[in-house]
C-alpha positions in Angstrom: -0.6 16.9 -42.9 3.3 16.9 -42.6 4.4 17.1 -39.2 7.9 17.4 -40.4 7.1 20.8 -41.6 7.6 23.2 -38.7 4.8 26.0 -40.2 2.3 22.9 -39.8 3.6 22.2 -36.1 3.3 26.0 -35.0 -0.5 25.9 -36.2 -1.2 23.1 -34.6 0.3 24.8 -31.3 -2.3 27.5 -32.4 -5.1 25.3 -33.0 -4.5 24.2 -29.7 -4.8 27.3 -27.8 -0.7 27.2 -26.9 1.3 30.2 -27.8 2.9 30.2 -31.0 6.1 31.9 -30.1 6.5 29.3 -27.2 6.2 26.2 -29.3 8.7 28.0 -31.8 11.2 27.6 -28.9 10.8 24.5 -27.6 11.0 23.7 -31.5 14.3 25.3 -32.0 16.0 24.3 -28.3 17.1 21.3 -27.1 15.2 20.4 -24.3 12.5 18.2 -26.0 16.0 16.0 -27.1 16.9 15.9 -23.5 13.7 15.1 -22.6 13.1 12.3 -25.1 16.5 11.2 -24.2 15.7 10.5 -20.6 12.3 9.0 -21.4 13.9 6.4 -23.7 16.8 5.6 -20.9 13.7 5.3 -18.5 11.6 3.4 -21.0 15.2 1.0 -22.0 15.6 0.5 -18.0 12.0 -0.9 -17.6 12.7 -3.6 -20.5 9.3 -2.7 -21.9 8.3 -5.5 -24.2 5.0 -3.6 -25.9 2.4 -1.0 -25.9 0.2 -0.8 -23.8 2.1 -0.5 -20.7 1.2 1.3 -17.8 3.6 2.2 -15.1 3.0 2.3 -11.3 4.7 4.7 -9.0 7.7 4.9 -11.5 8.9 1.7 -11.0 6.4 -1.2 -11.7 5.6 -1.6 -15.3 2.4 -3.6 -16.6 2.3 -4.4 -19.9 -0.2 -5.6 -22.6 -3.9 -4.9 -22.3 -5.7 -5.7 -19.1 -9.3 -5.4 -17.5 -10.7 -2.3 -15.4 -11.1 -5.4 -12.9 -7.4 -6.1 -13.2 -6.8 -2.8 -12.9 -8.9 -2.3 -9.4 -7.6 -5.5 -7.9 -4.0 -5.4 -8.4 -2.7 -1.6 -8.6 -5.4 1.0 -7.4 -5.9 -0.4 -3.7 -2.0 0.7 -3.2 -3.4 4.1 -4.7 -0.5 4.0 -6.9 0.2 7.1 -9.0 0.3 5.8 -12.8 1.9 6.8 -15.8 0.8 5.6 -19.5 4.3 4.0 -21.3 3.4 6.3 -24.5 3.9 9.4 -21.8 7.1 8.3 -22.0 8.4 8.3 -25.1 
């Protein structure tokens, strides 16, 4: 599958119930650039060192592979809202 070829993007967008005409758009405008733009500046200001990385309430970032239990103890008791690092890039 080449994902460099915009026909095999658009059926894809199909594929995945989107609208075709919609993805052709965001294809062809600039706003996924901005938007990658800004989640690299974010990603760059966060010095993340590796995937996985998680990041709590946009401004703690946890790298590297951790336990459920590590998880529970340390983050979810502050019912933090968490992002995955890969959302941002």
């Amino acid at each position: 599958m080449d994902i460099s070829n915009t026909q095999v993007l658009l059926d894809l967008v199909e594929q995945l119930g989107l609208d075709r005409s919609e993805g052709e758009q965001m294809l062809i405008s600039n706003e996924i650039n901005q938007q990658l733009l800004l989640k690299n500046q974010r990603v760059q200001k966060l010095k993340q060192p590796g995937i996985p990385a998680f990041i709590f309430n946009e401004t703690t970032l946890v790298s590297g592979s951790n336990s459920v239990e590590y998880f529970e103890t340390n983050n979810n008791k502050r019912n933090e809202k968490v992002s995955l690092a890969s959302d941002l890039l």
